[in-house]
C-alpha positions as CSV (number, residue, x, y, z in Angstrom):
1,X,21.9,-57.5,-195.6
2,X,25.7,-58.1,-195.5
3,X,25.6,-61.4,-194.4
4,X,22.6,-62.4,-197.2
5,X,24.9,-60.6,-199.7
6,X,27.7,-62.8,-199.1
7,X,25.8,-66.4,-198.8
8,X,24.0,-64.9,-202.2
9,X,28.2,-64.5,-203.8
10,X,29.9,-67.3,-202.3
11,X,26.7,-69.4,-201.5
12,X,27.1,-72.2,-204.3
13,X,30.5,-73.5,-203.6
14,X,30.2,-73.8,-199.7
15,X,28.3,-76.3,-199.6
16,X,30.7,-78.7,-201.9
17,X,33.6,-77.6,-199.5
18,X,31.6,-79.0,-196.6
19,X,30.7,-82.4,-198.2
20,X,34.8,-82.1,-199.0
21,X,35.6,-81.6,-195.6
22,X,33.3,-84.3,-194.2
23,X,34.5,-87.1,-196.2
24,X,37.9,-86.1,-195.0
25,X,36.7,-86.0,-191.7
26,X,34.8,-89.4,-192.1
27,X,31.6,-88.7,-191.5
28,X,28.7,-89.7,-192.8
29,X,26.7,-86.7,-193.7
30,X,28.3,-83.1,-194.4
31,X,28.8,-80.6,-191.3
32,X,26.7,-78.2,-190.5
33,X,27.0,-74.9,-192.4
34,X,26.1,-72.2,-189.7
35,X,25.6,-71.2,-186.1
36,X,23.9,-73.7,-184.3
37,X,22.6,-73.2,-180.7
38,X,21.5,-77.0,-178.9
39,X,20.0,-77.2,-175.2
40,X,20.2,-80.5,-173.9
41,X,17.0,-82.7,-173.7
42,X,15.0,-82.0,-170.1
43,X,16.5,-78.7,-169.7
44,X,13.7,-76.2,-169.2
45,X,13.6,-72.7,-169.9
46,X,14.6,-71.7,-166.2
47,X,18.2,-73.5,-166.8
48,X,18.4,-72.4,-169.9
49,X,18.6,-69.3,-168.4
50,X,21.4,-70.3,-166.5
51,X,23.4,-71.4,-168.8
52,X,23.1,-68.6,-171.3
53,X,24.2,-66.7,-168.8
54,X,27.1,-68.9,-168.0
55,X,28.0,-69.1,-171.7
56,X,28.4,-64.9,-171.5
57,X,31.7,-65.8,-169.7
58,X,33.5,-69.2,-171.4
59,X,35.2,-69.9,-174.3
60,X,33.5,-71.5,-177.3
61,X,34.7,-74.8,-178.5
62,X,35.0,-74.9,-182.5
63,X,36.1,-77.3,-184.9
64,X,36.5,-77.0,-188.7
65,X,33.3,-78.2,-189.7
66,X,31.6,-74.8,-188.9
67,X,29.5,-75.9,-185.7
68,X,30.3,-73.8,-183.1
69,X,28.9,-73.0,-179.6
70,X,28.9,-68.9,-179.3
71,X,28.8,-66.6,-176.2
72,X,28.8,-63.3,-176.1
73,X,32.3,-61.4,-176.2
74,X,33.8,-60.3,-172.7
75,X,36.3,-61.1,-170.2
76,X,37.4,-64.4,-169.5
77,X,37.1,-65.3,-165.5
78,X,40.9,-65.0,-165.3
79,X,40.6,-61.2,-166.9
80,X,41.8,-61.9,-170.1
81,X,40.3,-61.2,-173.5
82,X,37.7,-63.4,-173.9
83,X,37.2,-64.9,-178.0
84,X,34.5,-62.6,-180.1
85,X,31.9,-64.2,-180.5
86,X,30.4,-65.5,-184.4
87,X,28.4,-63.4,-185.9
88,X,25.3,-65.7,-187.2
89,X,25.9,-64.4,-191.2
90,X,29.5,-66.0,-191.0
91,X,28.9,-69.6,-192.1
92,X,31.4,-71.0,-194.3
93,X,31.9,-68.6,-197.0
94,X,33.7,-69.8,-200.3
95,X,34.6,-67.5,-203.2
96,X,34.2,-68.6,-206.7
97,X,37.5,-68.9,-208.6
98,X,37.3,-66.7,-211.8
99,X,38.1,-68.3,-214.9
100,X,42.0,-68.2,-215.8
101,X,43.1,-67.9,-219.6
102,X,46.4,-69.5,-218.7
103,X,47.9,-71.9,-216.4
104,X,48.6,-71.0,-213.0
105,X,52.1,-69.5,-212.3
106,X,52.0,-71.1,-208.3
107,X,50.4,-74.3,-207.4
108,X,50.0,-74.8,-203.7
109,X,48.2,-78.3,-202.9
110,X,48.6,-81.5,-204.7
111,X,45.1,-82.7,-204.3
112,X,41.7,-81.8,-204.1
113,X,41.2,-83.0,-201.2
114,X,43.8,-80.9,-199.8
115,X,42.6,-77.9,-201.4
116,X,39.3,-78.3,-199.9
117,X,40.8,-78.4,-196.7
118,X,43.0,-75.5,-197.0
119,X,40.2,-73.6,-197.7
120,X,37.8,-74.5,-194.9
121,X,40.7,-72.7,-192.4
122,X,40.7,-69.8,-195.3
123,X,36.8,-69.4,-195.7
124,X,36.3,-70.4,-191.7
125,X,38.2,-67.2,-190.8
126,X,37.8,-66.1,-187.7
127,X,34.6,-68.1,-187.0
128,X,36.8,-69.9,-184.5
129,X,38.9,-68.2,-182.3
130,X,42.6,-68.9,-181.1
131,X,43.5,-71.0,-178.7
132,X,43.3,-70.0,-174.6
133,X,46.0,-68.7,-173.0
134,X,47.4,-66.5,-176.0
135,X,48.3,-62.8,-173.9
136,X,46.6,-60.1,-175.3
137,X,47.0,-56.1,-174.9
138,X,43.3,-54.3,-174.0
139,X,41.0,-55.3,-176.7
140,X,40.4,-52.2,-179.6
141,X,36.9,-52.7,-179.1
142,X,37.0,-51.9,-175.6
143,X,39.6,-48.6,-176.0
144,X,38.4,-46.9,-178.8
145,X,41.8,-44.8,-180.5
146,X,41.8,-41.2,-179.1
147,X,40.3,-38.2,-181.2
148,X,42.2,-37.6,-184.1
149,X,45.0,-35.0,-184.1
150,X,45.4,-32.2,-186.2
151,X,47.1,-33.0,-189.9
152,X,46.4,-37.1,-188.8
153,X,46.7,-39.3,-192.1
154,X,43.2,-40.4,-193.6
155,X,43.6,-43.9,-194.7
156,X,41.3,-46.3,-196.9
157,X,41.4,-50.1,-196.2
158,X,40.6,-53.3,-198.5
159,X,41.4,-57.0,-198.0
160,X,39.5,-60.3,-196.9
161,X,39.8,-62.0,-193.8
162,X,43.1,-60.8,-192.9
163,X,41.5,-57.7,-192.6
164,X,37.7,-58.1,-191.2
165,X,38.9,-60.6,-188.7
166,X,35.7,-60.7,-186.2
167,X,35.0,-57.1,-187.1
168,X,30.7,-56.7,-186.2
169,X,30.7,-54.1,-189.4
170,X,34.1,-53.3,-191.1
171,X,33.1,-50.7,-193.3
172,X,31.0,-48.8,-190.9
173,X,34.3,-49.1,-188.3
174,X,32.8,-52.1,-186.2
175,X,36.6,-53.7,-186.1
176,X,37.1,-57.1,-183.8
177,X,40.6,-57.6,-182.4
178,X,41.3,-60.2,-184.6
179,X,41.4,-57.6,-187.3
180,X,45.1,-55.7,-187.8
181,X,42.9,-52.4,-188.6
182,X,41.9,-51.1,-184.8
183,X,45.5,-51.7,-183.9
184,X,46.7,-49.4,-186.8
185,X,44.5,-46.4,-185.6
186,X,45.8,-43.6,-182.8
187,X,45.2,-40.1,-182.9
188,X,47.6,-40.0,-186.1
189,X,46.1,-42.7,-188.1
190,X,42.2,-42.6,-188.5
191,X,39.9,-45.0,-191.1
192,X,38.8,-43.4,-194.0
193,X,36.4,-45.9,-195.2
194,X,37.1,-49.5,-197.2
195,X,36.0,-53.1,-198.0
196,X,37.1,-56.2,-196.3
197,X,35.5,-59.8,-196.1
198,X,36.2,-62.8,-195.4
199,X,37.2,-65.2,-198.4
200,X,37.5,-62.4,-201.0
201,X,39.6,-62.4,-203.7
202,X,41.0,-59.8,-205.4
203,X,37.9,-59.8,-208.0
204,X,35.4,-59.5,-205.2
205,X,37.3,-56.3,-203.8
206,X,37.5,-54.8,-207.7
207,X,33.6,-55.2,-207.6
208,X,33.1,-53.8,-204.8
209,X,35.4,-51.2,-203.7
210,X,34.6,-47.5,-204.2
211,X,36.1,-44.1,-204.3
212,X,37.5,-42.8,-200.5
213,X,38.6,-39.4,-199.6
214,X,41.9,-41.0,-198.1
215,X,45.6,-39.8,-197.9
216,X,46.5,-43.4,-198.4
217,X,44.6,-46.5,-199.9
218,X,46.3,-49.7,-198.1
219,X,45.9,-52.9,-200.2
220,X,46.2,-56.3,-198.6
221,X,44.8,-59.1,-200.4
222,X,45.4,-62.3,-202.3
223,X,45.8,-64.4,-199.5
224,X,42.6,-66.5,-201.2
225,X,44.5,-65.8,-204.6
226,X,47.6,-67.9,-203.8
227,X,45.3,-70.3,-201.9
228,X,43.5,-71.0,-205.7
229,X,46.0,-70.8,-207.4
230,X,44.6,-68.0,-209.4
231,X,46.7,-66.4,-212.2
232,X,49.4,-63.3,-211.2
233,X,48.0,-61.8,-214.1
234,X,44.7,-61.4,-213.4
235,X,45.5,-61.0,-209.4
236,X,48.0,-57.8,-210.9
237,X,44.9,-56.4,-212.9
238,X,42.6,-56.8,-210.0
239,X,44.5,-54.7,-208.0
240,X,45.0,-52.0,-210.7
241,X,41.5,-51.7,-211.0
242,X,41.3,-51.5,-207.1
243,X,43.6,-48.6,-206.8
244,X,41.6,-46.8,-209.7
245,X,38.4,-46.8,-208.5
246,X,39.9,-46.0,-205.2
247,X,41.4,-42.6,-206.3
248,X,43.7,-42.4,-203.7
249,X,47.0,-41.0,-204.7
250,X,49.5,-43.3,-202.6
251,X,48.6,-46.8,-203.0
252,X,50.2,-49.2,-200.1
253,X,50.5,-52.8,-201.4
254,X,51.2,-55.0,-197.5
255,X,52.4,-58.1,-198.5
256,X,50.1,-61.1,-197.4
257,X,51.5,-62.8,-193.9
258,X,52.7,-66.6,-193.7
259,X,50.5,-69.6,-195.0
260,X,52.3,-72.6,-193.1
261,X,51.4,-75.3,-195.6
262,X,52.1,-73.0,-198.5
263,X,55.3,-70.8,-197.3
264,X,57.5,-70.9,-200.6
265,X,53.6,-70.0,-202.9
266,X,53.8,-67.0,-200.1
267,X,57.3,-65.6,-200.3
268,X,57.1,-65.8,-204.4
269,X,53.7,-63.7,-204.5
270,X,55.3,-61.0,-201.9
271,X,57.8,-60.8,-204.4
272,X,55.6,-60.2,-207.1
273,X,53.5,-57.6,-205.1
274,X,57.5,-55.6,-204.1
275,X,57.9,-55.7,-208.1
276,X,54.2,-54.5,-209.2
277,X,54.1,-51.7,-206.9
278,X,57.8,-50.6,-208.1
279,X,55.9,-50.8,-211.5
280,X,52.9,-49.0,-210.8
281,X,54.9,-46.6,-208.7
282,X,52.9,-47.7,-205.8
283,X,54.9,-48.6,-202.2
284,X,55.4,-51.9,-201.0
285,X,55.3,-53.0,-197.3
286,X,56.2,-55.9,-195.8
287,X,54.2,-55.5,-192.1
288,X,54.2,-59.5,-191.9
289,X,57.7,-59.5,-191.5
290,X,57.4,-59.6,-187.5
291,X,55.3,-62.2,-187.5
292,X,57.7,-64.7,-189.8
293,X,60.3,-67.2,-188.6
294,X,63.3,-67.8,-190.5
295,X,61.3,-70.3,-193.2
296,X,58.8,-68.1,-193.5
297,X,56.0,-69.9,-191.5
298,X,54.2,-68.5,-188.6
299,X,56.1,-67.5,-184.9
300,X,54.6,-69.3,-181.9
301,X,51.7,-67.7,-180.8
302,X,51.0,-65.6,-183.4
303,X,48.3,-68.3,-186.0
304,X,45.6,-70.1,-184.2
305,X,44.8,-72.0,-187.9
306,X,48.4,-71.3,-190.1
307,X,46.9,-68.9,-191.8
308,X,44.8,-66.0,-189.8
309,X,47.0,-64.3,-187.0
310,X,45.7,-64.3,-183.3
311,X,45.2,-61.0,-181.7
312,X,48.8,-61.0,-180.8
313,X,49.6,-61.2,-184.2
314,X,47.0,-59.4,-185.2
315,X,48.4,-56.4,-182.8
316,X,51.8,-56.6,-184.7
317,X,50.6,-56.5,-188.1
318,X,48.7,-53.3,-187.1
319,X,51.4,-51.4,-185.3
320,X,53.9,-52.2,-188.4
321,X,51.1,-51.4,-191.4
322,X,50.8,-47.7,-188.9
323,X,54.8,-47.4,-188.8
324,X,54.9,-47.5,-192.6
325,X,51.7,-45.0,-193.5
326,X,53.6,-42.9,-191.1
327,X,57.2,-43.2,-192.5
């Protein structure tokens, strides 16, 4: 039901950003647009058998066209993490851009073709996973937080990819490690609910957020906002109305980690976020910090696209977003 709801929101636009990517791409005919699983001509069922099984344990090659080869989620051969696997309702997801009464205040990509480009590594978040090799603590999935202590801080959750990262079921406390939330969580921090999907903007998590009996309400969005271009203003009221319908006393605004192609658009709508929560009387973290260089771009080993972190960075974000709920 998820996964129709989300082709039924974003469904009209991915297909145009396909064609888009295609033509950049060179090819003839636009990519596909979900999970597609091929056996090789004259392989019968007993090999397919085989190499299911031998899928269970490899990595899965993925490009940006959306075609991808999934196994299941496990350990590598050499014991590391292996990559989640795709879940087969995440096909490229586009969100539609709401209608803006003025110009833009930040303009990220010179051309269309750009833009479409950009926003295949947005809306493909994390149907591919980052690169082998990346060093990873145990995965969330596999060591679930201990039992809550007594007094522990209830907090509410809403964002977009940043957020869901290969989580199975967000809401219902499903996370993937590619998601900052699992690594946020101990016996002092548990999830009190929340909304997060992939290529959301702040509009979608207005609509669809609801009240949470939470000690704190952490906010980190806009990532697909600045990626648009869509207006502060409307970004600013999008949020409001988030925390409202929330009810949760203290609000946490975490500003949005690095874009590499768009790192000055980035820094100016962090600053925006510091000053509206100042406003609003709100708190403003800044949990990406550890995961900046000096000009505001990604540190090595932390993006697998630019944009989403790896489970490294993923691991950071987490431990720093816990360190300020707990300050």
């Amino acid at each position: 039901m998820v996964g129709y709801a989300k082709k039924q929101k974003y469904g009209a636009s991915h297909v145009l950003l396909a064609r888009a990517v295609a033509a950049a791409r060179g090819d003839s005919a636009p990519p596909p647009t979900a999970v597609q699983h091929r056996t090789p001509a004259g392989v019968g069922h007993r090999d397919r058998r085989r190499r299911a099984a031998a899928r269970e344990s490899r990595a899965f090659p993925c490009d940006v066209s959306g075609a991808v080869d999934v196994g299941r989620s496990g350990q590598s051969a050499d014991g590391h993490a292996s990559r989640p696997s795709l879940r087969s309702d995440s096909a490229i997801i586009l969100p539609r851009r709401p209608r803006s009464r003025e110009r833009p205040r930040v303009r990220i990509l010179s051309s269309a073709l750009g833009i479409a480009v950009a926003l295949a590594l947005l809306a493909l978040a994390p149907a591919c996973a980052p690169a082998a090799g990346t060093s990873a603590p145990p995965s969330p999935r596999a060591a679930a937080p201990p039992p809550a202590a007594e007094g522990a801080v209830r907090m509410a959750v809403v964002g977009d990819s940043i957020s869901e990262g290969d989580s199975a079921d967000f809401s219902g406390g499903d996370f993937g490690e590619l998601s900052w939330l699992p690594w946020a969580l101990d016996d002092r921090v548990v999830f009190a609910g929340g909304w997060a999907v992939s290529g959301a903007l702040t509009e979608a998590m207005a609509e669809n957020v609801r009240p949470y009996d939470a000690d704190v309400l952490v906010i980190l969005g806009g990532t697909n906002d600045v990626a648009l271009g869509v207006d502060l203003r409307d970004t600013e009221r999008h949020l409001v109305r988030i925390a409202e319908t929330a009810g949760v006393d203290r609000v946490v605004l975490v500003g949005v980690p690095p874009i590499d192609f768009a790192a000055d658009a980035v820094d100016s709508y962090n600053e925006d976020l510091r000053q509206l929560a100042a406003e609003r009387g709100w708190e403003f973290a800044d949990a990406a910090a550890a995961l900046r260089t000096s000009d505001d771009t990604y540190r090595e080993g932390l993006t697998w696209d630019g944009v989403h972190p790896t489970v490294d960075g993923a691991r950071l974000l987490g431990e720093a977003i816990r360190a300020h709920v707990l300050e």
